[in-house]
N, C-alpha and C positions, 0 to 999 in steps of 0.2 A: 249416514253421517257418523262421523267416530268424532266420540265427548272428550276433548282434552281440556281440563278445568282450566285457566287463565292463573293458576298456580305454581308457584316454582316447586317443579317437581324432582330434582335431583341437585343436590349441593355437593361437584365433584370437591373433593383433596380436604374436607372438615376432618381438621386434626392431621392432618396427615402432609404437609407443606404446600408450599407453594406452586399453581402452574407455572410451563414454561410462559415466556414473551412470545414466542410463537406461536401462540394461540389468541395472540391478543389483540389482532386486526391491527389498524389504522392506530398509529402511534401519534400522541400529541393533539392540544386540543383545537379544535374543528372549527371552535369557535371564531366567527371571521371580525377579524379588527381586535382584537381582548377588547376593555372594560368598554370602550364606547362600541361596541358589536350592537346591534339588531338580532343577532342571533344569539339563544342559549342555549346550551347542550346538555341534553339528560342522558347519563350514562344508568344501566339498570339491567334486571335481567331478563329473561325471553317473554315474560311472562306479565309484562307493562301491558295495560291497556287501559285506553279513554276513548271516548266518544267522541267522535268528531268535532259537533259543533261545541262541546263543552271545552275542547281545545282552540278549538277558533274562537271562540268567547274570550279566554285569556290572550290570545296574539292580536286580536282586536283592541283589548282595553288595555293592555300592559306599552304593545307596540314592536313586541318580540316572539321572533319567529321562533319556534322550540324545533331542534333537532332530539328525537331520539337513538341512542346507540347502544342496541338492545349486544348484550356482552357475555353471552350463553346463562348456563344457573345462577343462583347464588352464588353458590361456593366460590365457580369461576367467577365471576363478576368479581366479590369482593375481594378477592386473588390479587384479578388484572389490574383492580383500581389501588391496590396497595404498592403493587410493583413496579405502575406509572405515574406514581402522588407529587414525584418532582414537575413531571411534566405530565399534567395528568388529558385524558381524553377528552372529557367534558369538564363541566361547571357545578352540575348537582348529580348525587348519587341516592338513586333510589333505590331500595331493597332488601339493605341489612338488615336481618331479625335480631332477635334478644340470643339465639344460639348461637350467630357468631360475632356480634355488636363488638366483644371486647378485644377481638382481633383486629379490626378494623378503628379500634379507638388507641389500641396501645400502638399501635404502627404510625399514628399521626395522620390521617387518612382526610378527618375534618378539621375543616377552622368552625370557629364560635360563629356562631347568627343567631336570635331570637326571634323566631318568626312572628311577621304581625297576626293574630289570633289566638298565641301559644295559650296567652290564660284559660280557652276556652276546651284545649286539650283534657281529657276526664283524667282524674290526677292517678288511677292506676298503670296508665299508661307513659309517665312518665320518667324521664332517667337524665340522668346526667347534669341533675339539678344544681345552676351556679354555672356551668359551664353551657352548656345550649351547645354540643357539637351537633346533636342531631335533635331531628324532630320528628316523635312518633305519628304515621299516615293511618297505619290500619291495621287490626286486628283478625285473626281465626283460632279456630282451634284444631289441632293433629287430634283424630280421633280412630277410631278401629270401627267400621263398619261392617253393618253384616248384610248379606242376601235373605229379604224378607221374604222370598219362595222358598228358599231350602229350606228355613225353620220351619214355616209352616205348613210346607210337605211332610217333615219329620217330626211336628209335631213337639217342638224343641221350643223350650225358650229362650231369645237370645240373651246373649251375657251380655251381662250391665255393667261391671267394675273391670278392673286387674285384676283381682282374684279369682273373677269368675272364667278368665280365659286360662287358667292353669287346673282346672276341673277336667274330670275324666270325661265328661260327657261334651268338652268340645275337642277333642283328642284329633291332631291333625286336620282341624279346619282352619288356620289361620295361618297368614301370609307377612310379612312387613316386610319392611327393606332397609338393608347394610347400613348404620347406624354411621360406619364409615362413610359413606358414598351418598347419604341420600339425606334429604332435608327432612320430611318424612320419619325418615328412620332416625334421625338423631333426636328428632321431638318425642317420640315414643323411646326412646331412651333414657330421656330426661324425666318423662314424664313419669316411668318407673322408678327414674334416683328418687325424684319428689315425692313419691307416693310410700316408699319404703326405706328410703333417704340413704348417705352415704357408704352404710356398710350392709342393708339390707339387699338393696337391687340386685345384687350378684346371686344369692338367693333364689330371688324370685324367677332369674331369667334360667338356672336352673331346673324349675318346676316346668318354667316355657317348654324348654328343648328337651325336658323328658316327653311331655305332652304336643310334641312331634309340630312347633313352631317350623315352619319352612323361611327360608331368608334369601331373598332374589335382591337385585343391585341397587335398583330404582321403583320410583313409582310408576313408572309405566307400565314394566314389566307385571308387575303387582296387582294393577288394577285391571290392565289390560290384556294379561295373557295368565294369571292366576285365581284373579278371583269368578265367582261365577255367577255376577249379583249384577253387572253393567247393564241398563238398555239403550235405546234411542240406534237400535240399527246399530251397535258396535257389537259384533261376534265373542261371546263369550266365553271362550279357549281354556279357561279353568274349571277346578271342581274344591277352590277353599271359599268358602262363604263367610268367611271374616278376614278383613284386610283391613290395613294401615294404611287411613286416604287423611281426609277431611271432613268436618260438620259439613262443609261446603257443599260437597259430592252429592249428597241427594236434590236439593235444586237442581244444581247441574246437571243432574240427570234429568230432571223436569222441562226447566227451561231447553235446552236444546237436544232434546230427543226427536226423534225423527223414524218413527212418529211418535209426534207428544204424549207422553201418558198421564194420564187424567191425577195420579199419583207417583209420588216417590218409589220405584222400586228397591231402596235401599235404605235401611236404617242408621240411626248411630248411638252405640253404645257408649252415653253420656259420663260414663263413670272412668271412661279412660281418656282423656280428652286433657291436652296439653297445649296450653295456650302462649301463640305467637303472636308478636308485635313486629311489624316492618318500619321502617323508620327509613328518614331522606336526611342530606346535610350536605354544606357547600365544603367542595372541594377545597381542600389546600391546594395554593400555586393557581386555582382558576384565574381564567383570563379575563371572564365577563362576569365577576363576584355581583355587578348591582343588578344585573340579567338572572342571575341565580337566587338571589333572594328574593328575588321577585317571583320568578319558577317555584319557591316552597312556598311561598306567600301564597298561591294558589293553590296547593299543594293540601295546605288546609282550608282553602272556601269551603264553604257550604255547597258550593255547586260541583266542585269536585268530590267532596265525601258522598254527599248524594250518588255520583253520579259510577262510584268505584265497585257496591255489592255485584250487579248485574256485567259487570266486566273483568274484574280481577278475581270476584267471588270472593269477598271481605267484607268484613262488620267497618263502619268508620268509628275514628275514635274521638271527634269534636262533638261537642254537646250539642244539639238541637239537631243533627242530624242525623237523615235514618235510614235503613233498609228498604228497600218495596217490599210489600207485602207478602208477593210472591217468594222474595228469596227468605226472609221470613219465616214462615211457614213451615218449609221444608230444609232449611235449617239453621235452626235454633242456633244460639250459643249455649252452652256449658254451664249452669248454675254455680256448678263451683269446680271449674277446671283444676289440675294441677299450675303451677309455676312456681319458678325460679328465677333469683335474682342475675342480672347479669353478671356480678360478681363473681357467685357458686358457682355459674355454669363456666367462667373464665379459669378459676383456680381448679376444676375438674374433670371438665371436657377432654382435653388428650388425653388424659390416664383412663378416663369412664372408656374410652373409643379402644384403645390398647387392650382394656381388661376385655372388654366385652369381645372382642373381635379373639383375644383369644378364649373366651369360654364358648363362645357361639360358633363359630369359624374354622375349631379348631378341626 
């Protein structure tokens, strides 16, 4: 069985313009009858999931059938929903992180809703305070993990901070992905502005690329044919033992390995760890708006946060609710991640993507 986390793993054209329409499937929203519909339409990226009966729990008590229309990655998703905001696909959009939120808010993308539950939302989670365009679903953190067999073959201890991956002694072990092209990699980019802040990073990524950083497109690539830390029956095709995943990744590795291993074979190096927020919000121009706020109304129950770690591989962000144990366990959150305001990361994103792509790229 091959582990693909339930994670957006590559946000194409971040910073770099818009896709075409051609890419955009089924134009116009789906939604059958607008406001008086039966049916609601979640527009989102590949990487939506729920539980069967915790979705037929809401189309039972609400009385609305949910269409999902899953709209490739992030990037592209929030792309397509920007370019079709007049006549948009669906009714709710799920997906936008805090890396691209301010593209997708200065484009006019949402109307206001105040979801019922919002107060219960954890108050570092939230944004856009006074206006409610969107409402934050769920929490992870971009971390750099390592291959707990290659250190312990070599007798290495793994790196724990930023700093520590620019040391001689992890010299060409590590992997991440195009800062341009990959959601992933824009996190660890970010993660290094915040950490060394706006005129340091360039610096630091500096020391990277002396100490022989490799740079491939996407996470897949990265996880899947560069790193050499994967199990659960996925063929391990590389030899860098540190990559640019997720905290998530080691349950993932647990939970559906095949066969299961009794432990994580992957760690994560807590010290580099850049923390994402997804967020949902009702389309402008939607046709079935009471259909839609109903969909985000659920969106934060308790039986949907519950029900997101084991399927999406995310922390929820409503108070009383929690992780299972299992995904717990094996992985943590970040004591004290990096972040940044949506703000910062709006007024510096395409230039950080520019500069970087030309000192790394070049």
């Amino acid at each position: 069985m091959q582990i693909k986390h339930t994670r957006t793993a590559v946000a194409a054209a971040v910073g770099l313009g818009l896709v075409t329409l051609s890419a955009c499937g089924p134009t116009g929203n789906d939604s059958k009858g607008g406001a008086d519909s039966k049916t609601v339409t979640l527009v989102s990226h590949d990487s939506w999931a729920v539980s069967k009966s915790v979705l037929k729990d809401f189309e039972k008590q609400s009385g609305y059938q949910v269409r999902v229309l899953k709209d490739g990655d992030a990037g592209q998703a929030v792309n397509k929903a920007i370019l079709t905001k007049d006549n948009p696909q669906g009714d709710v959009f799920f997906g936008v992180d805090n890396t691209l939120l301010s593209r997708a808010l200065d484009n006019g993308l949402f109307q206001p809703y105040q979801a019922k539950g919002a107060e219960l939302i954890q108050p570092q989670y939230r944004v856009d305070q006074g206006k409610h365009r969107v409402t934050p679903i769920d929490t992870g953190d971009i971390c750099v993990n390592y291959d707990k067999a290659y250190f312990s073959k070599h007798r290495l201890t793994p790196p724990k901070t930023f700093a520590d991956l620019a040391k001689p002694a992890y010299k060409n072990l590590l992997v991440t992905e195009n800062a341009a092209t990959s959601s992933p990699g824009l996190g660890f980019l970010l993660g290094s502005a915040a950490r060394y802040g706006d005129k340091g990073w360039e610096g630091y990524w500096k020391k990277l690329e002396a100490n022989g950083v490799k740079v491939v497109d996407g996470w897949e690539q990265a996880y899947d044919q560069e790193f050499s830390g994967s199990a659960g029956g996925m063929k391990a095709h590389g030899d860098r033992p540190l990559v640019v995943s997720y905290a998530s990744s080691p349950p993932a590795e647990v939970i559906y390995g095949d066969p299961k291993p009794t432990t994580a074979p992957t760690g994560v190096a807590t010290g580099t760890c850049f923390r994402q927020t997804e967020y949902a919000g009702l389309l402008s121009n939607a046709r079935n708006t009471k259909g839609g706020k109903a969909l985000i109304d659920f969106l934060l129950s308790r039986e949907f946060q519950n029900d997101m770690p084991l399927n999406m591989f995310v922390y929820p962000v409503v108070k009383g609710a929690q992780a299972p144990a299992e995904f717990v366990k094996y992985g943590p959150q970040a004591k004290d991640p990096e972040t940044m305001a949506p703000g910062h990361i709006a007024a510096n994103r395409d230039q950080w993507v520019k500069s970087w792509t030309s000192l790394v790229l070049k």
